[in-house]
C-alpha positions as CSV (number, residue, x, y, z in Angstrom):
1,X,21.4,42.6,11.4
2,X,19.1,43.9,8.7
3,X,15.8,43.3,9.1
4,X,14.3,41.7,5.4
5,X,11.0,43.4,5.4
6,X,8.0,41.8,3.2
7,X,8.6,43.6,0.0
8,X,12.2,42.5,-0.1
9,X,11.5,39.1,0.3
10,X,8.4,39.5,-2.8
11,X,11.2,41.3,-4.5
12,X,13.7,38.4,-4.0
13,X,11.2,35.6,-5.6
14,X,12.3,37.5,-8.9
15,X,15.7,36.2,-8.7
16,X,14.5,32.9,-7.9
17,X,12.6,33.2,-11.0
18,X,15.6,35.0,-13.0
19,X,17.6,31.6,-11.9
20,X,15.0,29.4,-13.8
21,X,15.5,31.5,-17.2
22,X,18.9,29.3,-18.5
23,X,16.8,26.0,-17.9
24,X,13.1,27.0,-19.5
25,X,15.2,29.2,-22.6
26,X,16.7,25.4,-22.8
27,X,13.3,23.7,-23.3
28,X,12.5,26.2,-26.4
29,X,15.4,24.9,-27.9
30,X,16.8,28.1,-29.1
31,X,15.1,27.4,-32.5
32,X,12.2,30.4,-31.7
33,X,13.9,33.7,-33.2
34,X,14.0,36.5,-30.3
35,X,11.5,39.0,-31.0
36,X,8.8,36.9,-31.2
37,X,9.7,34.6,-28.5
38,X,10.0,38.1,-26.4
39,X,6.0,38.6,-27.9
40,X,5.1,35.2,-26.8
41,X,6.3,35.5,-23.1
42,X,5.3,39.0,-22.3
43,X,2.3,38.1,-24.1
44,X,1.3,35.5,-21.2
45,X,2.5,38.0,-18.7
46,X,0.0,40.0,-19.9
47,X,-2.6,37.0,-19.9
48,X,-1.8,36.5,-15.9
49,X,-2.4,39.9,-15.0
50,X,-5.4,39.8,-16.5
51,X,-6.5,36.9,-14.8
52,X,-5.6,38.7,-11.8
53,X,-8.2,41.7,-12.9
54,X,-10.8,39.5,-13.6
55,X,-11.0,37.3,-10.8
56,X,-11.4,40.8,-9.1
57,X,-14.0,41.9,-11.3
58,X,-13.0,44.4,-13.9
59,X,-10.9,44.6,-16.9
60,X,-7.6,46.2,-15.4
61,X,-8.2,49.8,-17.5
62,X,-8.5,51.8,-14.4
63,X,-4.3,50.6,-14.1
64,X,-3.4,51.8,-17.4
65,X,-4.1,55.5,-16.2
66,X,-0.9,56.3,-14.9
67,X,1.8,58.8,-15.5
68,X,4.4,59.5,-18.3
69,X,6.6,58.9,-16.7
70,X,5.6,55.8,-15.4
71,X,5.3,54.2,-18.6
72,X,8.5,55.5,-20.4
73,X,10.2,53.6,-17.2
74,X,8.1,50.8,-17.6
75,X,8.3,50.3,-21.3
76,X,11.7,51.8,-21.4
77,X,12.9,49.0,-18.9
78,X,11.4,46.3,-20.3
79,X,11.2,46.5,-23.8
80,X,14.1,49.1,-24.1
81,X,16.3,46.1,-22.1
82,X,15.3,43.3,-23.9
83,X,15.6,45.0,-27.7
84,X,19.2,46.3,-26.5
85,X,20.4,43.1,-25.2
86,X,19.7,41.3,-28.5
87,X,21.1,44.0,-30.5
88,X,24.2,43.3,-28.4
89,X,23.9,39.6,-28.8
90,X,24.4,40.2,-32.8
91,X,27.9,42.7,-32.2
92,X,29.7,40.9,-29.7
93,X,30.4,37.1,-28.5
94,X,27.4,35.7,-26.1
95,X,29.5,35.3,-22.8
96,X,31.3,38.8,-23.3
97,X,28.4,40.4,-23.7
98,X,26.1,38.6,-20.4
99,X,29.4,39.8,-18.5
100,X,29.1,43.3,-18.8
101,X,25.1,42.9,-18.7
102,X,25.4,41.7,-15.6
103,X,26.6,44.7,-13.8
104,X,23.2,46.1,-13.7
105,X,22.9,44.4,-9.6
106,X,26.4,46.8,-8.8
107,X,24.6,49.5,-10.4
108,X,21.7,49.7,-8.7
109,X,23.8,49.5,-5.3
110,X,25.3,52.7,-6.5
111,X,22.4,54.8,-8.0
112,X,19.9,53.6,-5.2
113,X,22.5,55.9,-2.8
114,X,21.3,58.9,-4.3
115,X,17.6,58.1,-3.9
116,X,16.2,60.5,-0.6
117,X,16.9,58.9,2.3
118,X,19.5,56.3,1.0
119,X,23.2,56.6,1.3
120,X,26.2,54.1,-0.3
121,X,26.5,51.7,2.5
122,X,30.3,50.3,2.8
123,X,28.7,47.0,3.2
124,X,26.1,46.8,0.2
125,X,29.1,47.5,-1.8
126,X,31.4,45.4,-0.7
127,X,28.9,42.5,-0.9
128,X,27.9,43.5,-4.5
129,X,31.7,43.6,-5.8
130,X,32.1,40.2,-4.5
131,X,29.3,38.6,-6.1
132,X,30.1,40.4,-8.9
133,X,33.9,38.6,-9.0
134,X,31.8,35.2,-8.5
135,X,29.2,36.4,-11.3
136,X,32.1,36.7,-13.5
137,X,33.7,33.5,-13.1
138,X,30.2,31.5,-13.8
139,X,29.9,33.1,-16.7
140,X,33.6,34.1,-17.9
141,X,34.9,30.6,-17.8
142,X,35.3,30.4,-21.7
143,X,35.8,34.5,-22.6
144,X,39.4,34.7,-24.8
145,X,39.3,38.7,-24.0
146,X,37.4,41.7,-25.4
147,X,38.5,42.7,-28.7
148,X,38.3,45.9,-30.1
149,X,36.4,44.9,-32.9
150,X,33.3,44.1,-31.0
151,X,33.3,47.3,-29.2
152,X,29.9,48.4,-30.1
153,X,28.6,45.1,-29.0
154,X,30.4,46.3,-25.8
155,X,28.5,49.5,-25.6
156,X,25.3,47.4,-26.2
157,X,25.7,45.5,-23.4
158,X,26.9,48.3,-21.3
159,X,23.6,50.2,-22.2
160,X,21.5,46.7,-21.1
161,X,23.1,47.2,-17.7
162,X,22.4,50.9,-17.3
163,X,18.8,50.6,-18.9
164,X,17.6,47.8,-15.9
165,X,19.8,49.4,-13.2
166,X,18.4,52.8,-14.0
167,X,14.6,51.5,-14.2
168,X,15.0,50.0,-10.9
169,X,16.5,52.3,-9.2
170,X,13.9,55.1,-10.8
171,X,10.9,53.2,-10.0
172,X,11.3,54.2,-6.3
173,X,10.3,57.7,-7.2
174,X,6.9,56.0,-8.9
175,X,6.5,53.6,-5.7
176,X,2.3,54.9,-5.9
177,X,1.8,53.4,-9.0
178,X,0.7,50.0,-7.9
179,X,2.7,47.0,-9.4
180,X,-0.4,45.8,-11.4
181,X,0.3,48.7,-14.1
182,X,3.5,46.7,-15.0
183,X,0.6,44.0,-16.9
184,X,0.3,46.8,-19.4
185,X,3.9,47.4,-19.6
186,X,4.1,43.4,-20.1
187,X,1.2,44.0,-23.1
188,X,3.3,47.0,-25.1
189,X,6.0,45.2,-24.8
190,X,4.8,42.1,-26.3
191,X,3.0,44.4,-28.9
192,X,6.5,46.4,-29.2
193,X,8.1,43.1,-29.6
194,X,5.8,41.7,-32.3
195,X,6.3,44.7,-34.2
196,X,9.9,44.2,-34.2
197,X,9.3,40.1,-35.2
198,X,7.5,40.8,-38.4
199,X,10.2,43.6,-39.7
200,X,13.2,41.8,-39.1
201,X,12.0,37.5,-38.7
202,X,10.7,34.5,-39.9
203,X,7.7,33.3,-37.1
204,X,9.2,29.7,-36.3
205,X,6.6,27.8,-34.1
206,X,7.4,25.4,-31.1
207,X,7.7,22.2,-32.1
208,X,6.6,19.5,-29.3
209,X,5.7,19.8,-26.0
210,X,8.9,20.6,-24.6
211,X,9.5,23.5,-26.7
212,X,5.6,25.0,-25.5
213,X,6.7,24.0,-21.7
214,X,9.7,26.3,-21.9
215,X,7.6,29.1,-23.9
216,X,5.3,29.0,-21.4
217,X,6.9,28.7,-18.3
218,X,8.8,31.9,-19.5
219,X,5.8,33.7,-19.8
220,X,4.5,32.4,-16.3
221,X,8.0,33.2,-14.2
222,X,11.1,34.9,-15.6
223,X,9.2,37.0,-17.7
224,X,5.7,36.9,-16.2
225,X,5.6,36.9,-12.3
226,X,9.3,37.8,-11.8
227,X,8.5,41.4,-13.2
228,X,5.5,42.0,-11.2
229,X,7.6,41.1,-7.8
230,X,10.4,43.1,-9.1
231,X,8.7,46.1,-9.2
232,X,6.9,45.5,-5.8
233,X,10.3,44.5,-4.2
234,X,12.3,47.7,-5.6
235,X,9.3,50.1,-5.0
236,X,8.8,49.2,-1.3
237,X,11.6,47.0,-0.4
238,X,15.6,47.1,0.7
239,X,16.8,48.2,-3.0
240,X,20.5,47.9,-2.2
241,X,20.1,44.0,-0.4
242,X,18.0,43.3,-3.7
243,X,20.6,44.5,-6.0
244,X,23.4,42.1,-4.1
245,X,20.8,39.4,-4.3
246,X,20.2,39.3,-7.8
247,X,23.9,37.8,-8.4
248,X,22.4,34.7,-7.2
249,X,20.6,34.4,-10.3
250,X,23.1,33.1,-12.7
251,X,24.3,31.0,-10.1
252,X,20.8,29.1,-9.7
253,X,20.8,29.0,-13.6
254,X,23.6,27.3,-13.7
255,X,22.8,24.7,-10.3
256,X,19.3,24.0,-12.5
257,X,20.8,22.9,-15.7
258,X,23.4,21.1,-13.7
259,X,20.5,18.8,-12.3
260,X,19.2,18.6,-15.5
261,X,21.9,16.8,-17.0
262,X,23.1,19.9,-18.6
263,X,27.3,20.1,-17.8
264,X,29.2,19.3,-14.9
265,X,30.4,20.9,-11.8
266,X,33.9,23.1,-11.8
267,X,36.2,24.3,-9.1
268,X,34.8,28.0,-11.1
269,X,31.0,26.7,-10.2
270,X,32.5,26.2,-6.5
271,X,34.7,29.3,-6.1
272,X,31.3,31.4,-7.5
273,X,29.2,30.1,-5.5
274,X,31.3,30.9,-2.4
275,X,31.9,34.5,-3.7
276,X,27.9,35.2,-4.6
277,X,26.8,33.4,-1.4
278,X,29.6,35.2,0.9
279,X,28.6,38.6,-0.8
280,X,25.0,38.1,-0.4
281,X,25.5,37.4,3.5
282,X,27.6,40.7,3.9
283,X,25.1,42.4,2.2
284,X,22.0,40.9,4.5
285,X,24.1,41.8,7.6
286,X,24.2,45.4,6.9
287,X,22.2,48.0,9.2
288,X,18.9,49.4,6.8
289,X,17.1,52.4,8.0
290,X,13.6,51.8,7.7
291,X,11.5,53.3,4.9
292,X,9.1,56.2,5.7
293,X,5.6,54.4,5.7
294,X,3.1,55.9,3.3
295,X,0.1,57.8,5.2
């Protein structure tokens, strides 16, 4: 039985988080164009790391010194996720394109095998392919087929899947860069992002509480806290168990806005929930060799 260290458990608060996204994007009413709701959330991810650094004193600048290669992953992961993902969203239909998104959590099962001292564990695998089948019947209740016509849309989505797999996966080779760099990730990003608002849309404000809850409680979890957990949870924790985890996402999106008032359960909810849960517990039963403990 695999023993779920601490850093896989901060790591799987993320998905937790993740599951919350459907419900909060919800409040905003989808009226706030992407870019600059993508400014405005990894704006106040920025804002709660910087709380962080000044409850401990100092302004956080000593965190921004860190590698190249540190921040193309952590730019390039976030922002280079986000901006593909949308492009995607404008080439190909919405449920077409979150279906071949979503096989970043398989992906990271494979390409974690060929970080040193992982190997591709019959059991991570098999656990990720079956949430994978439940992921896929959440979300692929109303696809009519992939057409050829929105292959680039295809490609998009494709590259979202590669982008977050890959940064995942790669961040294990930065693991002594301390998770509170990612706040300045989080700030280019939102700087990246508001760039790409004023070139390409109108600013629309949120209009009513409701909307501001859901703008904010974006920034504060999915795309505040989630990220900083992520990176603490891939860095230090069972990479492989998180991957399979992370299928759980869409299926807590989906049990939140059923609560809400937002649908109805379906045999698919059902059979999904049996695939990403059974997966999940294949996954957690597989033997993990311990990671080598930093001197």
């Amino acid at each position: 039985m695999t023993v779920i260290n601490k850093a896989t458990l901060i790591g799987s608060v993320s998905v937790l988080l993740w599951g919350t996204l459907a419900l909060l994007t919800k409040l905003t009413g989808g009226a706030i164009p992407e870019f600059q709701l993508l400014a405005m959330t990894f704006g106040i991810a920025f804002l709660l790391m910087a709380v962080r650094w000044w409850r401990a004193g100092h302004m956080g600048l000593r965190f921004a010194r860190q590698p190249v290669l540190a921040w193309c992953l952590g730019v390039g992961g976030l922002f280079g996720y986000h901006f593909v993902y949308f492009k995607a969203m404008t080439l190909a239909p919405a449920v077409e394109v979150s279906l071949l998104a979503y096989l970043w959590p398989l992906l990271i099962v494979i390409f974690s095998s060929l970080l040193p001292g992982e190997s591709l564990r019959a059991q991570y695998l098999v656990g990720a392919g079956l949430a994978l089948v439940g992921c896929w019947l959440l979300i692929g209740g109303n696809v009519d087929g992939f057409s050829r016509e929105f292959l680039p849309g295809y490609v998009a989505a494709l590259m979202c899947a590669l982008i977050w797999s890959s940064y995942s996966v790669l961040s294990r080779l930065v693991r002594t860069v301390p998770t509170d760099a990612v706040g300045w990730f989080c700030g280019v990003t939102a700087v990246l992002a508001l760039l790409c608002h004023l070139m390409l849309e109108e600013t629309v404000w949120p209009a009513g509480w409701a909307q501001w809850v859901g703008v904010v409680g974006l920034g504060l979890g999915p795309v505040g806290l989630a990220f900083f957990t992520w990176d603490h949870g891939v860095k230090h924790g069972n990479i492989q168990l998180l991957g399979t985890l992370a299928y759980g996402a869409p299926l807590i999106s989906v049990l939140l806005l059923l609560l809400a008032g937002y649908g109805s359960a379906t045999l698919a909810v059902l059979s999904a929930s049996l695939f990403i849960v059974g997966g999940s517990l294949i996954a957690g039963r597989a033997r993990k060799k311990p990671l080598p403990v930093n001197p």
